[in-house]
C-alpha atoms as an extended CHARMM CRD file, in Angstrom:
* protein
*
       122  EXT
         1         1  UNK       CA             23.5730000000       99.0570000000       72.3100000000  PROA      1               0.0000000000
         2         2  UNK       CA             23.9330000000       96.9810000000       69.1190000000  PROA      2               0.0000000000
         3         3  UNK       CA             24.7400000000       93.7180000000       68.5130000000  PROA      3               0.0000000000
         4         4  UNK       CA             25.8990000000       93.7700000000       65.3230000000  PROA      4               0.0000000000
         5         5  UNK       CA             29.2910000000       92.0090000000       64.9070000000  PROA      5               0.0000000000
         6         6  UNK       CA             28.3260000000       89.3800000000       67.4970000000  PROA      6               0.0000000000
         7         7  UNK       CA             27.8320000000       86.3630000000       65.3090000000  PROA      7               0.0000000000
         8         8  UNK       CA             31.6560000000       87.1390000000       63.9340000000  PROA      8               0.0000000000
         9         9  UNK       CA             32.5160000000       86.5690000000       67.2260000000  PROA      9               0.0000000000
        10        10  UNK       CA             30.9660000000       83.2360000000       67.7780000000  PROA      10              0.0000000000
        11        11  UNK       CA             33.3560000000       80.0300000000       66.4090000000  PROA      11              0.0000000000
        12        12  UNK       CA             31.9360000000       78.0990000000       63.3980000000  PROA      12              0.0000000000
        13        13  UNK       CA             30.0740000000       74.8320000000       64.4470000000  PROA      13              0.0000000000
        14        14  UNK       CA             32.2150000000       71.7940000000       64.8180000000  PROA      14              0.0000000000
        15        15  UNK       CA             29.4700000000       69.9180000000       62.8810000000  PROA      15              0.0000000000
        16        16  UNK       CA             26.1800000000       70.6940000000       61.0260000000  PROA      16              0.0000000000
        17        17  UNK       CA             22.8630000000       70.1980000000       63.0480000000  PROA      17              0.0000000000
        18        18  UNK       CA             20.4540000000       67.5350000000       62.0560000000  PROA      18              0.0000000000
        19        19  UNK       CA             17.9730000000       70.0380000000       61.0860000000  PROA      19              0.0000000000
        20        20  UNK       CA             20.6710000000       71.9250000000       58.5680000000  PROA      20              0.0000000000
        21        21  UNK       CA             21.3160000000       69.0630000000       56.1270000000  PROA      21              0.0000000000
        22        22  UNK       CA             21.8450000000       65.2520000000       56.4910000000  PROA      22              0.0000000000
        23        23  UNK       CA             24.6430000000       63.7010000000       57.8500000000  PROA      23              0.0000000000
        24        24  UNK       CA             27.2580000000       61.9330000000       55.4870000000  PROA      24              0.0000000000
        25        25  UNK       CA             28.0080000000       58.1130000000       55.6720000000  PROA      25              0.0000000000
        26        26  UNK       CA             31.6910000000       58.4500000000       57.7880000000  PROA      26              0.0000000000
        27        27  UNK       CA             30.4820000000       60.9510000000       60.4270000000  PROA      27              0.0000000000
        28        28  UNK       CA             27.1760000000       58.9610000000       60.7510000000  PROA      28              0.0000000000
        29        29  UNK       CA             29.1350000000       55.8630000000       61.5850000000  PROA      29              0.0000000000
        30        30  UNK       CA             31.1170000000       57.5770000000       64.4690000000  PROA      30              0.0000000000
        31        31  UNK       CA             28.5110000000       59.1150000000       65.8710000000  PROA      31              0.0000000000
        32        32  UNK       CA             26.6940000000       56.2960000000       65.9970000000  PROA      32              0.0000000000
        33        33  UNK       CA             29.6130000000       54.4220000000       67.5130000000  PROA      33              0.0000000000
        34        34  UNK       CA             29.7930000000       57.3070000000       70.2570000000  PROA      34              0.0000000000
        35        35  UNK       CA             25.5250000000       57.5200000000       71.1080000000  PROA      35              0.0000000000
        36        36  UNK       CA             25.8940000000       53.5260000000       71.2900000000  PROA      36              0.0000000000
        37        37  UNK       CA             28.6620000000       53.8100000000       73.9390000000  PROA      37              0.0000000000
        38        38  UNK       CA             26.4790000000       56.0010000000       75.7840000000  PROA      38              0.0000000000
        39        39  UNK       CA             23.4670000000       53.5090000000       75.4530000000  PROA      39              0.0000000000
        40        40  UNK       CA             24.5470000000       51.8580000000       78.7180000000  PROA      40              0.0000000000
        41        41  UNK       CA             23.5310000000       52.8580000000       82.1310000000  PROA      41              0.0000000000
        42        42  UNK       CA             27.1820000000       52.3540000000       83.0500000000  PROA      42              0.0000000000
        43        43  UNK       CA             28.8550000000       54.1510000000       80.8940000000  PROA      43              0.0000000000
        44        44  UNK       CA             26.5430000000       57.4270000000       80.6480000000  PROA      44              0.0000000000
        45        45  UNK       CA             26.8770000000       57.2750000000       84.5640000000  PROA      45              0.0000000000
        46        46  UNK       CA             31.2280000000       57.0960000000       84.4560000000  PROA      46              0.0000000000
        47        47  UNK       CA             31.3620000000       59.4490000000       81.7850000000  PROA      47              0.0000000000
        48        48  UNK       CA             29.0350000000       61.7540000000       83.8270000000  PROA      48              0.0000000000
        49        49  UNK       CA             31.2040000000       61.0750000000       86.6900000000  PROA      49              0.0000000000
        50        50  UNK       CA             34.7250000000       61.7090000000       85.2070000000  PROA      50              0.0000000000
        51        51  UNK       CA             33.1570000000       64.9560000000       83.5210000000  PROA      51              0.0000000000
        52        52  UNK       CA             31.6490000000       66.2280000000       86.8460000000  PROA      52              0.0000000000
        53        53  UNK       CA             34.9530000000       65.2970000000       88.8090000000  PROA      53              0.0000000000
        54        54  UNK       CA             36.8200000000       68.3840000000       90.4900000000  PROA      54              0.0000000000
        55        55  UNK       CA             39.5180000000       69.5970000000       87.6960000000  PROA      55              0.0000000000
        56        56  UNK       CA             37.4980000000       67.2790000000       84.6910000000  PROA      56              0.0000000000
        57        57  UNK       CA             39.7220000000       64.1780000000       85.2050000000  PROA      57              0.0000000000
        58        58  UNK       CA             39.0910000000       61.1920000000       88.1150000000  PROA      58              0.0000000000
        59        59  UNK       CA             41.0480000000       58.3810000000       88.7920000000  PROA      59              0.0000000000
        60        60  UNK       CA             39.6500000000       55.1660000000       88.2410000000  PROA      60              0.0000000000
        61        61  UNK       CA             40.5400000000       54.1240000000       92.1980000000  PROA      61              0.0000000000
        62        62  UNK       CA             38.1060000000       57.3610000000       92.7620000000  PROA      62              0.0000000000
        63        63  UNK       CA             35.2820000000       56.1190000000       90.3410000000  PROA      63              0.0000000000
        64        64  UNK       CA             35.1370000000       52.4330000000       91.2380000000  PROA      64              0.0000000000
        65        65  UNK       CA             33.6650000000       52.8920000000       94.6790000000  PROA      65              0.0000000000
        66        66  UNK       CA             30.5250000000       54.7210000000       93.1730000000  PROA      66              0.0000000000
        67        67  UNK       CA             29.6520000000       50.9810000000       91.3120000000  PROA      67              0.0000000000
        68        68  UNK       CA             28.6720000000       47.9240000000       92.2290000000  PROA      68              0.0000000000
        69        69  UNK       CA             30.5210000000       46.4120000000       89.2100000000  PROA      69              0.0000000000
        70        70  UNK       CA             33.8090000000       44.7540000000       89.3640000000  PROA      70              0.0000000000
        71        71  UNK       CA             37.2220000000       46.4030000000       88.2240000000  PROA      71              0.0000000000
        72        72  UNK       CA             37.3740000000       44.4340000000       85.4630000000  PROA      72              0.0000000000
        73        73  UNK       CA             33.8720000000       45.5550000000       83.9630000000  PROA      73              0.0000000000
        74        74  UNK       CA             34.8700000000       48.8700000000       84.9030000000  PROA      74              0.0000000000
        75        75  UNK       CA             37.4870000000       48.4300000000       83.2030000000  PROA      75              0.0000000000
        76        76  UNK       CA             35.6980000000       47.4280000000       80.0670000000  PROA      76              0.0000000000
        77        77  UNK       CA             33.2370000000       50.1230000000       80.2030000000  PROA      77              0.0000000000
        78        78  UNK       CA             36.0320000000       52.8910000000       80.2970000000  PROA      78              0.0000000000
        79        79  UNK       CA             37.8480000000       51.3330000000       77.5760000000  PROA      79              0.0000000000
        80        80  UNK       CA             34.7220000000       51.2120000000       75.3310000000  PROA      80              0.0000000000
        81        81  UNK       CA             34.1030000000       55.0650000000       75.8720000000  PROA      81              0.0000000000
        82        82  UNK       CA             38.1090000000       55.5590000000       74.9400000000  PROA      82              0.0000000000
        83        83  UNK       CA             37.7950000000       53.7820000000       71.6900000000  PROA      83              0.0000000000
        84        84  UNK       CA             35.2590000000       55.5930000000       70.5650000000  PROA      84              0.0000000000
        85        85  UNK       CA             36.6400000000       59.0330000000       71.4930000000  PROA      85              0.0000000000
        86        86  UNK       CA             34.5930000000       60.0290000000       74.4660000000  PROA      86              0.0000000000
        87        87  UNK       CA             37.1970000000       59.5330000000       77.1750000000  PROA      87              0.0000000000
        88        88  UNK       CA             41.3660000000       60.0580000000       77.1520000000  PROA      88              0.0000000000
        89        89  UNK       CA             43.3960000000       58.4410000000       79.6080000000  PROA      89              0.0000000000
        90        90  UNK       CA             46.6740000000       59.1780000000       81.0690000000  PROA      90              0.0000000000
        91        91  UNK       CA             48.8160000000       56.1630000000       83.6490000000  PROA      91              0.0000000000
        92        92  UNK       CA             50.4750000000       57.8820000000       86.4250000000  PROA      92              0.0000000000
        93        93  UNK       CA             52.5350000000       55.2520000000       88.2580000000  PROA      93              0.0000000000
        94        94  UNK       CA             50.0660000000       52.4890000000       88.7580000000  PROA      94              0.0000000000
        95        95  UNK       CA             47.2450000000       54.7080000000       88.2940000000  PROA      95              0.0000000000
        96        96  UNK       CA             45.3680000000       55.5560000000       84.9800000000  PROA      96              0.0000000000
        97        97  UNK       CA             43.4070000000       58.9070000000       84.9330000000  PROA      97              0.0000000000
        98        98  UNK       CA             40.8530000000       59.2360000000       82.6820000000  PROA      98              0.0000000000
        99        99  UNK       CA             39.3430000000       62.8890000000       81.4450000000  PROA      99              0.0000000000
       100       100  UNK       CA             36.3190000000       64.0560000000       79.1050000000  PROA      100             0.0000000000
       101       101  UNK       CA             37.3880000000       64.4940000000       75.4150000000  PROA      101             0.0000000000
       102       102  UNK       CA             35.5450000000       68.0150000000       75.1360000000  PROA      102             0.0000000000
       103       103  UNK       CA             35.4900000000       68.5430000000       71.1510000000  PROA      103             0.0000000000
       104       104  UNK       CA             33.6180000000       64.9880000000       71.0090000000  PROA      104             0.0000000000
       105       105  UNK       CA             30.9040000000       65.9880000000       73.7850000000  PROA      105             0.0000000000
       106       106  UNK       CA             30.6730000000       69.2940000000       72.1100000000  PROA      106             0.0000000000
       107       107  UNK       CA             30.3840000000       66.9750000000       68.6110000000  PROA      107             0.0000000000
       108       108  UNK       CA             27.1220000000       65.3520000000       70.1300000000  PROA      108             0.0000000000
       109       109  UNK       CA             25.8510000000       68.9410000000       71.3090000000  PROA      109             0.0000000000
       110       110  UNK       CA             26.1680000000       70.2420000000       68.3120000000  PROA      110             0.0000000000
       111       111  UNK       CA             25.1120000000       67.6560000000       65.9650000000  PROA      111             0.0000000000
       112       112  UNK       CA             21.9820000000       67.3090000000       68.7350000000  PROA      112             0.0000000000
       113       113  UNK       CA             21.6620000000       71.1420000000       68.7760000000  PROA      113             0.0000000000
       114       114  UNK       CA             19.6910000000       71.8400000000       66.1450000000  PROA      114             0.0000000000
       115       115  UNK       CA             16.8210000000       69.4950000000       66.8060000000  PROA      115             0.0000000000
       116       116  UNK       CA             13.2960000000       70.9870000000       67.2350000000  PROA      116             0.0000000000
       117       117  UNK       CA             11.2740000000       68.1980000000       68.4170000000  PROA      117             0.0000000000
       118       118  UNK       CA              7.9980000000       70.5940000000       69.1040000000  PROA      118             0.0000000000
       119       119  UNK       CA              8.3670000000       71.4900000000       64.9140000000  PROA      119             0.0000000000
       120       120  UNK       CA              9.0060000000       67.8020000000       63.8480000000  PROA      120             0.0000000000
       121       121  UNK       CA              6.6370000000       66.0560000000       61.5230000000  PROA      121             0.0000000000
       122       122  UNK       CA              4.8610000000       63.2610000000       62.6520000000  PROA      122             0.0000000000
């Protein structure tokens, strides 16, 4: 059996692997903005959660209970990870729902992807 044909297949890259060339100054910033965001215990933990959570969206009255942190930091925390593009959100009646923004985690994959710590210079 051949596999010739299979890389056609496969979709482009969203973004160019650290490894393939550097990173321009605009994409740089927002991916910094986004591994920042994730540089809290907190945050990497909700975003973990709401990704994880049965259909890829959680409500934040399911979430909460899983912290001992007060609504309002919770709060804060979710709304960090929205503005930099990790998290949407969606208010249902008095509820908001919040869900994994897959092309940005995919983004960070890719960018991260490439990276062959074994072959890096010292």
């Amino acid at each position: 059996m051949s596999n010739q044909g299979f890389a056609a297949d496969v979709a482009p890259p969203c973004c160019i692997p650290l490894t393939d060339e550097p990173l321009g100054q605009g994409e740089a910033v927002d991916l910094a903005r986004m591994f920042k965001a994730l540089g809290d215990p907190a945050r990497l933990r909700l975003l973990s959660l709401i990704a994880s959570h049965l259909g890829g969206e959680a409500c934040v009255c399911e979430i909460s209970g899983a912290f001992d942190l007060s609504q309002p930091t919770i709060s804060h925390h979710l709304k960090v990870l929205r503005e930099v593009g990790l998290l949407d959100s969606e208010r249902r009646g008095t509820w908001v729902y919040y869900r994994v923004v897959p092309a940005a985690l995919a983004k960070l994959s890719q960018l991260l992807g490439g990276v062959d710590l074994a072959g890096a210079r010292a």
